[in-house]
C-alpha positions in Angstrom: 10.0 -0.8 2.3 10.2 0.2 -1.1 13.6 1.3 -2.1 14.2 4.5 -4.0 11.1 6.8 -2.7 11.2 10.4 -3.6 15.1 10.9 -4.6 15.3 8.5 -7.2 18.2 6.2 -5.5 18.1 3.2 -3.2 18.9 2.8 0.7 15.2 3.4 2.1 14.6 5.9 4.4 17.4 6.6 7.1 19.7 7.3 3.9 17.2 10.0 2.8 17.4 11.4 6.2 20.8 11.0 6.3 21.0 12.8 2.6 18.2 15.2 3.4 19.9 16.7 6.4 23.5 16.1 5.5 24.2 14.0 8.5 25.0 11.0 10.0 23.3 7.5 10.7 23.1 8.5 14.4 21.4 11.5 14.1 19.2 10.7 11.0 17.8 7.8 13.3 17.6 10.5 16.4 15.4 12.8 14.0 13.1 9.8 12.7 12.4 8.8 16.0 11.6 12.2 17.0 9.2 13.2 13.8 7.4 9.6 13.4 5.3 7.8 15.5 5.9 4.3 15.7 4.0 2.4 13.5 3.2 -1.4 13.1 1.3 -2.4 9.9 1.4 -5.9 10.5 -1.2 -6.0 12.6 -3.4 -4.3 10.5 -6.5 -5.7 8.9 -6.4 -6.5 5.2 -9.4 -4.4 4.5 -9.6 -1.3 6.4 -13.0 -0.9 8.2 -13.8 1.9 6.4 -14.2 0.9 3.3 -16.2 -1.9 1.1 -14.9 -5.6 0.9 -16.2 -6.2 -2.4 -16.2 -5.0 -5.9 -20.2 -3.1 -6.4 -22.0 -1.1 -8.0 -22.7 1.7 -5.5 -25.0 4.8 -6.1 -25.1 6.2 -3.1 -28.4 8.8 -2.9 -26.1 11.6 -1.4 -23.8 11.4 -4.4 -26.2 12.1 -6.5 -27.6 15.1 -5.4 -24.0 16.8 -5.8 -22.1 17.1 -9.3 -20.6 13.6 -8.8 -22.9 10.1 -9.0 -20.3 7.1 -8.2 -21.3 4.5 -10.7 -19.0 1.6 -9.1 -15.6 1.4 -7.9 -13.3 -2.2 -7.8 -10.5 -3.5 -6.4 -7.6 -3.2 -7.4 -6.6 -0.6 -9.9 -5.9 -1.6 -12.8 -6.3 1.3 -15.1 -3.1 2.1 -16.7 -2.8 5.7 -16.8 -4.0 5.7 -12.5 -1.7 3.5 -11.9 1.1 5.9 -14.1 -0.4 8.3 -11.5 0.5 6.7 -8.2 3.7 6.4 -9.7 4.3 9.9 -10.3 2.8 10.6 -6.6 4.9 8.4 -5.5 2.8 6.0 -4.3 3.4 2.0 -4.4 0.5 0.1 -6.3 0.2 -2.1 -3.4 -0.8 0.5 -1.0 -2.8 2.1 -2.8 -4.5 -0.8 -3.6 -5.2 -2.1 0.5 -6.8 1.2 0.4 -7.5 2.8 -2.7 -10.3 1.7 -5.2 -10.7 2.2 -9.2 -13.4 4.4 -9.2 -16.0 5.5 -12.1 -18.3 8.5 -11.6 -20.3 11.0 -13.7 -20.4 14.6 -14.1 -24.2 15.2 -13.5 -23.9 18.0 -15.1 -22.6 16.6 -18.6 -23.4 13.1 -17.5 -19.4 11.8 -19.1 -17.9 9.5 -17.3 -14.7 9.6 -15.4 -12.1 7.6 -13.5 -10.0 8.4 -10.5 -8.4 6.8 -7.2 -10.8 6.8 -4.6 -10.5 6.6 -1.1 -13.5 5.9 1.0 -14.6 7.6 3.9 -16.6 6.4 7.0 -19.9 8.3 6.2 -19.4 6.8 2.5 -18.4 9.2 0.5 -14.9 9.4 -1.7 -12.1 11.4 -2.3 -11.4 11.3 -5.6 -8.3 12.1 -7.3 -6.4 11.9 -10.8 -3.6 13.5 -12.8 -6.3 16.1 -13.8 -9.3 15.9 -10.6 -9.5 16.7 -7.5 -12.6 16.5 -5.6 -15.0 13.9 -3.6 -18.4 12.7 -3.5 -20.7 13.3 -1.2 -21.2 12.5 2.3 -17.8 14.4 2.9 -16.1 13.3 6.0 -13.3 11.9 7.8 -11.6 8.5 6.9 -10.7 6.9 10.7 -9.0 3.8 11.2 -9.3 2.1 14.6 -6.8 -0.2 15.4 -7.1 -0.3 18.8 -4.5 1.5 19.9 -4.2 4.3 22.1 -2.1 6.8 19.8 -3.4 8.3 16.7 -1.6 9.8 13.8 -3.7 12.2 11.7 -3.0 13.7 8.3 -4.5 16.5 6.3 -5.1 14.5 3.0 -4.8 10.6 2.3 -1.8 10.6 -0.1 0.2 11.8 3.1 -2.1 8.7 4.9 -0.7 6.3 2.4 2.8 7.5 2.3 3.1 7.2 5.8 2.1 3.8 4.6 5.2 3.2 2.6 7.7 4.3 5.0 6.5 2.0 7.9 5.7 -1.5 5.3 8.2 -3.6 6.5 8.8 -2.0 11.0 8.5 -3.8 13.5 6.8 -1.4 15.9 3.5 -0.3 18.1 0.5 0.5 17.1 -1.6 3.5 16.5 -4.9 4.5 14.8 -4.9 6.8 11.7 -7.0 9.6 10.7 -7.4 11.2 7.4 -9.3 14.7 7.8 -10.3 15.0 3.9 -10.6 18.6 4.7 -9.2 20.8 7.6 -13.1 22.0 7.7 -13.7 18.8 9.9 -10.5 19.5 12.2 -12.4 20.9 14.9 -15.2 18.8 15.0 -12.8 15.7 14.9 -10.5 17.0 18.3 -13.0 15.1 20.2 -11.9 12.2 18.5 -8.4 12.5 18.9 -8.4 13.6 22.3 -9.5 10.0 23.2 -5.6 9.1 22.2 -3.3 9.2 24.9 -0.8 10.5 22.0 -1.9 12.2 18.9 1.0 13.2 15.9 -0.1 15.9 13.5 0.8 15.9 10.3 -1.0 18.8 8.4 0.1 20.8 5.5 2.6 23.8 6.3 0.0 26.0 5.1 -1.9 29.2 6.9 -5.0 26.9 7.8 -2.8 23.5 8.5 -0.4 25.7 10.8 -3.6 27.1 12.3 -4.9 23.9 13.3 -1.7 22.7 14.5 -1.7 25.9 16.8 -5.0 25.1 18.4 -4.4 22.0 19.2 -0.7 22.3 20.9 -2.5 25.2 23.5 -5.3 22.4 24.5 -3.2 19.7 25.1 0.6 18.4 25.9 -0.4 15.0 24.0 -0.9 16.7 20.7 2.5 16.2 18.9 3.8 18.5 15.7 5.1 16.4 13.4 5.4 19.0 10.6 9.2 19.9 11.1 10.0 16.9 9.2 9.1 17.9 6.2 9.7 22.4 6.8 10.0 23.9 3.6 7.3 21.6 1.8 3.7 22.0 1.9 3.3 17.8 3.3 5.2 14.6 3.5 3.8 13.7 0.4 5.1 16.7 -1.6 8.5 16.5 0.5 9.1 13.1 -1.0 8.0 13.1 -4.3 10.0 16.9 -4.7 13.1 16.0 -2.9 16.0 18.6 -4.5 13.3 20.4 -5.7 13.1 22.7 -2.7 12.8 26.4 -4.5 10.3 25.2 -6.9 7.7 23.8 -4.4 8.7 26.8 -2.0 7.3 28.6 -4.9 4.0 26.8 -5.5 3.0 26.9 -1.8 2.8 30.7 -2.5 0.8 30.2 -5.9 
């Protein structure tokens, strides 16, 4: 586990707990054990199935019917100012990397070309972020990772995927599949889905819509789990990490 993540000082994650919530060991492993699932990247694949094992050109018919044409992505990033990116997101290079790619795409509209991290999704679109972007190509849908298990952990966006990433590298612990929505739009349609899980953590945004969500879900079934109290008074895990101490200022984006 990468030391240092989100507060800018060492002692991985039971000592940002423990500083977080002002407590103990004890407890700060009690409220870990009640927010996360339990999480074993070890047996997971190199390449997640759902995206490409090689380094193409890809232009993908879908994409170009929409603003954005993907003209190739590779493996791994290796653009300097992306990578300065991750950083700042809080992201290490070598996650983002199992499931990230360097992708170029066009604007169709001005036909420049552009760089961001991309992170594939099963019907083979991306989402597609940098510093100054946010937005994906097109098929848009959800990125699912089956590992076979019979719990699932889903997130909102795939920075929150990845960071969930981070925190587990180095556990020793059971397994579970993963599913990144891409958009809340596809929450509905993926319950199906996740109600094949004996076990299913959310962790969506503390937003109107992600709350929402989060809501439906807890009336249909016991086995959906609400994993957002972790990180109450932040938007997602993600933005609690990377804005640890800056609690007031994020309270006040979230309302932007």
């Amino acid at each position: 586990m990468a030391e240092g993540h989100g507060i800018g000082t060492g002692g991985g994650l039971v000592n940002f707990v423990k500083q977080f919530y002002q407590c103990d060991e004890s407890e700060a492993l009690q409220r870990i054990g009640s927010f996360l699932p339990q999480i074993n990247l070890k047996n997971n694949i190199d390449r997640p199935p759902f995206h490409l094992h090689e380094n193409s050109l890809i232009n993908y018919k879908d994409a170009r019917e929409t603003a954005i044409n993907i003209i190739a992505t590779k493996q791994p990033i290796l653009e300097p100012w992306l990578c300065r990116y991750l950083k700042q997101r809080r992201i290490e290079k070598f996650i983002a990397n199992k499931y990230c790619y360097e992708v170029e795409f066009t604007d169709c509209e001005n036909k420049k070309i552009f760089k961001a991290i991309g992170f594939k999704n099963n019907a083979g679109g991306y989402e597609l972020r940098n510093e100054y972007f946010k937005g994906s190509s097109s098929p848009k849908y959800i990125s699912y990772l089956d590992n076979k298990a019979d719990s699932l952990t889903a997130f909102e966006g795939f920075f929150d995927f990845m960071r969930c990433q981070s925190l587990h590298e180095n556990q020793q612990q059971s397994l579970t599949n993963f599913l990144a929505l891409n958009s809340t739009s596809f929450f509905q349609r993926s319950l199906l889905l996740m109600e094949k899980h004996g076990t299913i953590h959310l962790y969506l945004d503390n937003d109107t819509t992600g709350k929402k969500c989060t809501e439906i879900a807890l009336k249909r079934f016991a086995k959906f789990k609400d994993g957002s109290k972790l990180y109450k008074g932040y938007k997602e895990i993600n933005d609690w990490m990377v804005n640890f101490g800056k609690q007031k200022q994020v309270k006040h984006s979230m309302h932007r």
